[in-house]
N, C-alpha and C positions, 0 to 999 in steps of 0.2 A: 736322946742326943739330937743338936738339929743337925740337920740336913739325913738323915738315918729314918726309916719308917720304922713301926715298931712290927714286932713278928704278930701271925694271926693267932685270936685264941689257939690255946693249945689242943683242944679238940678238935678242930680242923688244923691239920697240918700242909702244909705247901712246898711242894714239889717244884722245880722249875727244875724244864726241858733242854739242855743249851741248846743243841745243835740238830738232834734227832738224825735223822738218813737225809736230811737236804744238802746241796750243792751249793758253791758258790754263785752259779748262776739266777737262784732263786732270791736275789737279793742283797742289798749289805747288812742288812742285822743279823744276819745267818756267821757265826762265828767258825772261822777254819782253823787258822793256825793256833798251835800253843799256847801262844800270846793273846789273841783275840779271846779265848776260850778261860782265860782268868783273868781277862779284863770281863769279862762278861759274867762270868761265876760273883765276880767280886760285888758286880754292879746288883745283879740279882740278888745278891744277900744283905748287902747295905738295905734294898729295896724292901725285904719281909721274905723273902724264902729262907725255909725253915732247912732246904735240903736239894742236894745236885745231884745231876741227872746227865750222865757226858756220855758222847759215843767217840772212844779214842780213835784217832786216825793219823795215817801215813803220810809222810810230807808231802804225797801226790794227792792225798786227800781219801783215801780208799780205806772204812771203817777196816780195822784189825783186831785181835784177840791176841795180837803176838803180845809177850811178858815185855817187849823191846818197846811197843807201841803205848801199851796200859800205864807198867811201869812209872815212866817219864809223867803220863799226863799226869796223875794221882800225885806224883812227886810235885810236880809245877802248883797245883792247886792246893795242895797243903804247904809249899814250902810259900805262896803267896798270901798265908793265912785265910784261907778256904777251912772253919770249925766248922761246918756242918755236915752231915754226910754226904758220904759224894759215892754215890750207885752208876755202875757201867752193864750194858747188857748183853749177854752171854746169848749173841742171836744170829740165826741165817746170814742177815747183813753182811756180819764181821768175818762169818766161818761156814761155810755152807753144810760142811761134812758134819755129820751130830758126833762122830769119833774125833774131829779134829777141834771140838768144841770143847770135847771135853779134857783133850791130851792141852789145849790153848790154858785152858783154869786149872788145871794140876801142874800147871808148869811157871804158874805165877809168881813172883818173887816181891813184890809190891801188891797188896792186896786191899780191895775197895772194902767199903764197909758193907756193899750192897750192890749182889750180882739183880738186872732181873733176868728173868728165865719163863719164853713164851709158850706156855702150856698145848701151843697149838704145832709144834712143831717138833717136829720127829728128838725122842731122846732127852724130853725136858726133864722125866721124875731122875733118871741118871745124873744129869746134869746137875739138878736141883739137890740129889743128896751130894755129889763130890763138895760144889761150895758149901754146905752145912758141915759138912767132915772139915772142910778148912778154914772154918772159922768165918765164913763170910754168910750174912743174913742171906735173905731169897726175896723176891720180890718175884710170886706167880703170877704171871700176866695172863690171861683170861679174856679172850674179845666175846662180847653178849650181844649176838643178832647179829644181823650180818650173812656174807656168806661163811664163815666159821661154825655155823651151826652150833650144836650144843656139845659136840668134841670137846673143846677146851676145858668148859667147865667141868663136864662128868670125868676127865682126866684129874684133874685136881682133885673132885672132889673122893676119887676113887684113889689118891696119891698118900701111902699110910707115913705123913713126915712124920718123921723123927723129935722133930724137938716144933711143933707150933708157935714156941714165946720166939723164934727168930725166923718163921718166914710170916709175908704179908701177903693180901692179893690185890694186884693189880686188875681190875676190872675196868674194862674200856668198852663202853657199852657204844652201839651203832648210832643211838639217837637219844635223846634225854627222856625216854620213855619211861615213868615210874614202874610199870609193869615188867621191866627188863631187868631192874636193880631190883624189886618186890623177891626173888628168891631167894637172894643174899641171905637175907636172916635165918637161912638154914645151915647158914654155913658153920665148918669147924672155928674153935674161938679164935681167929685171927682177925688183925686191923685190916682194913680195906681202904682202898685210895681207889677214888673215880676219875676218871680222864679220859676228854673227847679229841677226837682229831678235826683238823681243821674245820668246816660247819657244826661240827657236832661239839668244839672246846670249849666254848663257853655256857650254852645252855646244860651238857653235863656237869662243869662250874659249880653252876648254880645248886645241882644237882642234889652235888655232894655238900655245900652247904645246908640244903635245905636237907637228908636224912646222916650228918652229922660226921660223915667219912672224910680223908684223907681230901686231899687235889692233888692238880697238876697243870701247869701251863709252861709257855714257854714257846720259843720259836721253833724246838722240835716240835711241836703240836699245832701251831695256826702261826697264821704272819700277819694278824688281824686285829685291831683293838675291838671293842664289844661295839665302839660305834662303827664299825668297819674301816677306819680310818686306816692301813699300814703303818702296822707298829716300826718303831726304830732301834729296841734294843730289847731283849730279855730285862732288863730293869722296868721297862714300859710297861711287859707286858705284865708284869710281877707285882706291878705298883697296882693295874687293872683289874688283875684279879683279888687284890686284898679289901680292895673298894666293894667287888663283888660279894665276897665270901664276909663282910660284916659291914652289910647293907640291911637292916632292919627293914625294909619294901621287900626284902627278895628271903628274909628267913634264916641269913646270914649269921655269926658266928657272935653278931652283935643281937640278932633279933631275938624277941623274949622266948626263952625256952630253948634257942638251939643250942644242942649238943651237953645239956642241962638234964637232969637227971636220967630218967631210963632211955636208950638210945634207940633209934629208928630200927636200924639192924641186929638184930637179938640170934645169938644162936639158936638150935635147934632139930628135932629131927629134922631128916632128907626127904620131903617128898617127890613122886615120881615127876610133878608138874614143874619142879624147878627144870630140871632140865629142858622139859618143851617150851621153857619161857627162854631160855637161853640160844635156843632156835628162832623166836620167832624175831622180825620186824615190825615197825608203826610209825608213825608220823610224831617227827620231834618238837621239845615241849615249845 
């Protein structure tokens, strides 16, 4: 259609961030209200994202888990014609208490397609099976390097789910290091999405283009175009990374072989060294 981008191969899938934990003070492409937040979903999906990513919040602006606060957004974005998933996250941010986190998503009355749930923080396998008991995928988030050390991972990978065909893992590696994604492929058979925070968004990008995984961008994630330029909307930055991710120069979703027969990340046995890799740090790509 014109004026419409077309979605990324479906081997690479695309995430976009709307809002993440920033402020209004961080800028005007940083979407707050309601409103803002499905003009902006809309934007970013017209653009090629395949899938949304909201952190609902209070008319003062203070991320929530209330069913009062969820509810409404989830309602606003699908009754706007938002068809693609729309994942809310089940996190410290919104809820500090891991008891109040979990009494917040058993009390949901409007349900997202896709909680995620940060491996690193107190109560997530809890957490992680009540959404699976109600019907709502998982999305393990996983930080690789870092001060997180290798916690997050050996948690997951120690976490016996229930049903694998519905969660994913979120892995958010510290720096675009191949050595830090290299133990992935031991993972249980679940799809994986890679996504960098600010300096680290766009070369993880790349990343995840070049060994065949998920993405993620978005003004929750960087406020930056790949020329450093300040981005102006989650459509900018959605249009940026689709340029990225099937970039035949960069190994992209266009380039010959990616994402094309046997995959980068191949399950497998555990060995002990995954873990120490998920501890360590390096200089990004």
């Amino acid at each position: 259609m014109p004026g419409v981008s077309p979605r990324v191969a479906p081997q690479v899938s695309l995430q976009v961030s709307l809002n993440g934990s920033r402020g209004a003070a961080e800028g005007g492409a940083v979407p707050m209200s309601p409103e803002d937040l499905v003009e902006a979903a809309l934007g970013a999906v017209a653009a090629g994202a395949g899938e949304v990513l909201v952190h609902p919040r209070t008319p003062c602006g203070r991320e929530s888990l209330s069913p009062r606060v969820v509810g409404p957004a989830l309602e606003a974005l699908r009754g706007a014609g938002i068809g693609v998933p729309v994942t809310v996250p089940a996190a410290v941010g919104a809820e500090p208490d891991a008891a109040g986190r979990l009494e917040r998503v058993r009390s949901w009355a409007v349900l997202p397609d896709r909680a995620a749930v940060d491996f690193g923080e107190p109560g997530a396998e809890e957490l992680a099976l009540a959404l699976l008991e109600r019907g709502v995928a998982v999305d393990a988030v996983v930080a690789l390097g870092g001060p997180a050390g290798p916690e997050p991972l050996a948690r997951f990978l120690a976490w016996p789910a229930p049903d694998h065909g519905r969660v994913r893992l979120v892995a958010e590696p510290a720096t675009a290091d191949p050595a830090l994604v290299a133990g992935l492929r031991w993972l249980p058979p679940v799809p994986v999405v890679l996504c960098g925070r600010e300096a680290a968004a766009w070369p993880v990008l790349r990343l995840a283009a070049r060994c065949g995984t998920g993405a993620r961008i978005g003004v929750g994630d960087v406020l930056r175009l790949p020329d450093g330029r300040p981005a102006r909307s989650n459509a900018e930055l959605v249009r940026a990374a689709i340029a990225e991710l099937t970039s035949p120069a960069d190994g992209g979703a266009a380039g010959a072989g990616a994402g094309r027969g046997q995959p980068v990340l191949r399950p497998g046995p555990v060995p002990a060294r995954v873990l120490e890799a998920g501890a360590g740090t390096s200089a990004g790509a």
